[in-house]
C-alpha positions in Angstrom: 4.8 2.7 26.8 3.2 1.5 23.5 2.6 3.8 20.7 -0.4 1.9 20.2 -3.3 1.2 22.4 -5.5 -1.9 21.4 -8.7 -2.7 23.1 -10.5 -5.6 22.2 -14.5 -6.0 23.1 -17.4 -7.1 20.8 -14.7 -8.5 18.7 -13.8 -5.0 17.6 -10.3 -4.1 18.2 -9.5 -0.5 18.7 -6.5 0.6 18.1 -5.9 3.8 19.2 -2.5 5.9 18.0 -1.0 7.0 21.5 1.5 9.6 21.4 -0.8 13.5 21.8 2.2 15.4 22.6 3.7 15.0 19.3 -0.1 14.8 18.0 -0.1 11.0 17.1 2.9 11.7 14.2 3.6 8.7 12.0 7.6 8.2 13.4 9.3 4.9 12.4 8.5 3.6 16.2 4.6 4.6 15.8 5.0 2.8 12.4 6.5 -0.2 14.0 3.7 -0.5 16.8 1.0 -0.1 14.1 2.2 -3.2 12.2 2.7 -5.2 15.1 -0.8 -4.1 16.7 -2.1 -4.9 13.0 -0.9 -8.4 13.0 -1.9 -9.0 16.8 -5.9 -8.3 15.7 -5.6 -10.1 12.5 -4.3 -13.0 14.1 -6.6 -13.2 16.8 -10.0 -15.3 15.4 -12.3 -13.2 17.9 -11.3 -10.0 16.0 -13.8 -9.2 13.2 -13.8 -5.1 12.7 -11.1 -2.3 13.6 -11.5 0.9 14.7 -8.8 3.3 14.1 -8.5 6.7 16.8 -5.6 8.5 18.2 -5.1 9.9 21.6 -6.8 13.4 22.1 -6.4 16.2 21.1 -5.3 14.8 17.0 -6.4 11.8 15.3 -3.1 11.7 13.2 -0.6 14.9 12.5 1.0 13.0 9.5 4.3 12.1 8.8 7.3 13.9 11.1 8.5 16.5 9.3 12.0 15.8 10.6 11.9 12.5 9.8 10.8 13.9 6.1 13.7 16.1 5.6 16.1 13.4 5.4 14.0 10.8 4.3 14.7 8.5 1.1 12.6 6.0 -0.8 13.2 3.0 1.7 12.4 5.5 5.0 9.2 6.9 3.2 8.1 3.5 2.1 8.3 2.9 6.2 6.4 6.0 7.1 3.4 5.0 4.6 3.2 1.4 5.7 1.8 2.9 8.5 -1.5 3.4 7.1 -1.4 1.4 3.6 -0.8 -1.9 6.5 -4.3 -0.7 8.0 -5.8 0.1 4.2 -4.2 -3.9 3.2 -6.7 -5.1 6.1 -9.3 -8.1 4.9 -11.0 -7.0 8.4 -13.9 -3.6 8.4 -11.6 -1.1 9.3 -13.6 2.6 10.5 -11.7 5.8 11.1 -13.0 7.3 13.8 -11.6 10.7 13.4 -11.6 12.7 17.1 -9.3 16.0 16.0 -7.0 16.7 13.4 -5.9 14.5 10.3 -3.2 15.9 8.3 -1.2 14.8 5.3 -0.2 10.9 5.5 -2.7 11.2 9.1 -5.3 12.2 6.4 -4.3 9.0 4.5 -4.7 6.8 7.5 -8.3 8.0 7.8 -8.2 7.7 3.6 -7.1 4.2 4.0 -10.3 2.5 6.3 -13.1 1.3 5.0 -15.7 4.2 6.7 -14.4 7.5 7.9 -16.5 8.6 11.1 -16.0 12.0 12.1 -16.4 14.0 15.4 -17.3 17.8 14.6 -14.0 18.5 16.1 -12.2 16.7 13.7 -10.3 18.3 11.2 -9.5 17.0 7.6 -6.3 18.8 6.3 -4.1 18.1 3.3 -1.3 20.1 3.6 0.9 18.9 1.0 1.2 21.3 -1.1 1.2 24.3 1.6 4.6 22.1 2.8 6.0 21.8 -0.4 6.2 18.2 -0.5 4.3 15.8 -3.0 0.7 14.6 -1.9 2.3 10.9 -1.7 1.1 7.2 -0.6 -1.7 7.5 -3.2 -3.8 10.5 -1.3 -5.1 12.1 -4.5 -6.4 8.9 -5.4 -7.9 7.8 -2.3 -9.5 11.2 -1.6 -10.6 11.3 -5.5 -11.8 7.7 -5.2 -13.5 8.6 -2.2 -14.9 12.1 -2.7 -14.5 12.8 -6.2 -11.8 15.1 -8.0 -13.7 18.6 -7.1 -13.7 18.0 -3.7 -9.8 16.7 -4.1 -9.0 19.7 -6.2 -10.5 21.9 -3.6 -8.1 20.3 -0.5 -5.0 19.4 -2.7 -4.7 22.5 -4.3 -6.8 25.3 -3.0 -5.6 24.4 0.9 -9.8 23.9 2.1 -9.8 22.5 5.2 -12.6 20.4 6.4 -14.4 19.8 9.8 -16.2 17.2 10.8 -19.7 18.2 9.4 -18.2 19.5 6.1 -16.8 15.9 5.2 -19.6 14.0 6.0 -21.4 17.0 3.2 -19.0 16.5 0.5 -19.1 12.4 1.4 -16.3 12.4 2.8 -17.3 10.8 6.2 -20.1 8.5 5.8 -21.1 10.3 9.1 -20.3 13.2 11.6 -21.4 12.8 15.3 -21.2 14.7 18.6 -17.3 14.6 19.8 -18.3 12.5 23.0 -20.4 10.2 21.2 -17.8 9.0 18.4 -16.1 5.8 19.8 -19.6 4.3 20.8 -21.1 5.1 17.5 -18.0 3.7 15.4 -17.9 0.8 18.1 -21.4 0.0 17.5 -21.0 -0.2 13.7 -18.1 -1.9 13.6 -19.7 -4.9 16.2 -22.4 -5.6 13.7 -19.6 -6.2 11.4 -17.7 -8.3 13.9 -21.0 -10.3 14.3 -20.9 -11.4 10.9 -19.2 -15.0 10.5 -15.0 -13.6 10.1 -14.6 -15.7 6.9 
């Protein structure tokens, strides 16, 4: 089974992280099926907008802290081409954030273009609380993004924020009802796809 679902309609491509029992972890296999679903859409000329989800109940639980213990500079450089592949993208790319995103899962969502969040969803350094470095450029993204208060705030001071706080602090562009997300990050990401690719 694929570690990554990829449905294609209105020339959006949604690829949806597909592995909730160990919450959607980045793992060198769900890194390997990102790239290849990456390079599937962008290859494919009736693809003009992603939409990045993963399987309920987390959008992305970060990198696997197994995997982190006895990683080195070559397996960490894997783990964050998992999301910096999707942040490289010349497509739209929209997070659409269903549950939790937490440390490098946070910097998938940091990585798209839009960030569209359910109420449910759950924004959630963790770095520091792990004892690990905030790496693959997520206090620059969020600081880029949000501004360094709100980056202060969830870097250092732990603040954890749902769905309706991050579209406050700009860190969504928008939060919607949980059961309304993929249609409302579907629909914004068609009117892109309607524009000519080029």
């Amino acid at each position: 089974m694929s570690l990554v679902i990829i449905d294609k309609s209105d020339g959006v491509a949604t690829l949806t992280l597909n592995n909730p029992t160990e919450r959607n972890t980045l793992t060198a296999p769900m890194v390997a099926d990102i790239l290849a679903a990456m390079d599937d859409v962008e290859n494919d000329s009736a693809i003009g907008a992603i939409v990045v989800t993963g399987a309920a109940p987390a959008f992305c639980a970060g990198a696997n802290l197994g995997n982190l213990a006895e990683a080195d500079g070559e397996s960490l450089g894997v783990i964050y081409e998992g999301f910096l592949r999707i942040a490289r993208s010349p497509l739209p790319t929209i997070a659409a954030v269903n549950g939790a995103a937490v440390g490098a899962g946070m910097n998938l969502a940091l990585g798209c273009d839009v960030r569209i969040a359910a109420k449910r969803a759950k924004f959630d350094t963790r770095f520091l609380q792990l004892g690990i470095h905030p790496g693959g450029g997520h206090t620059w993204m969020l600081r880029r993004i949000a501004g360094p208060q709100v980056t202060a705030a969830a870097v250092l001071f732990g603040e954890v924020l749902d769905g309706a706080e991050a579209q406050r602090v700009g860190l969504a562009y928008r939060c919607v009802e949980d059961a309304d997300l993929l249609n409302v990050a579907h629909e914004m990401a068609a009117r892109a796809a309607s524009a000519p690719r080029e």
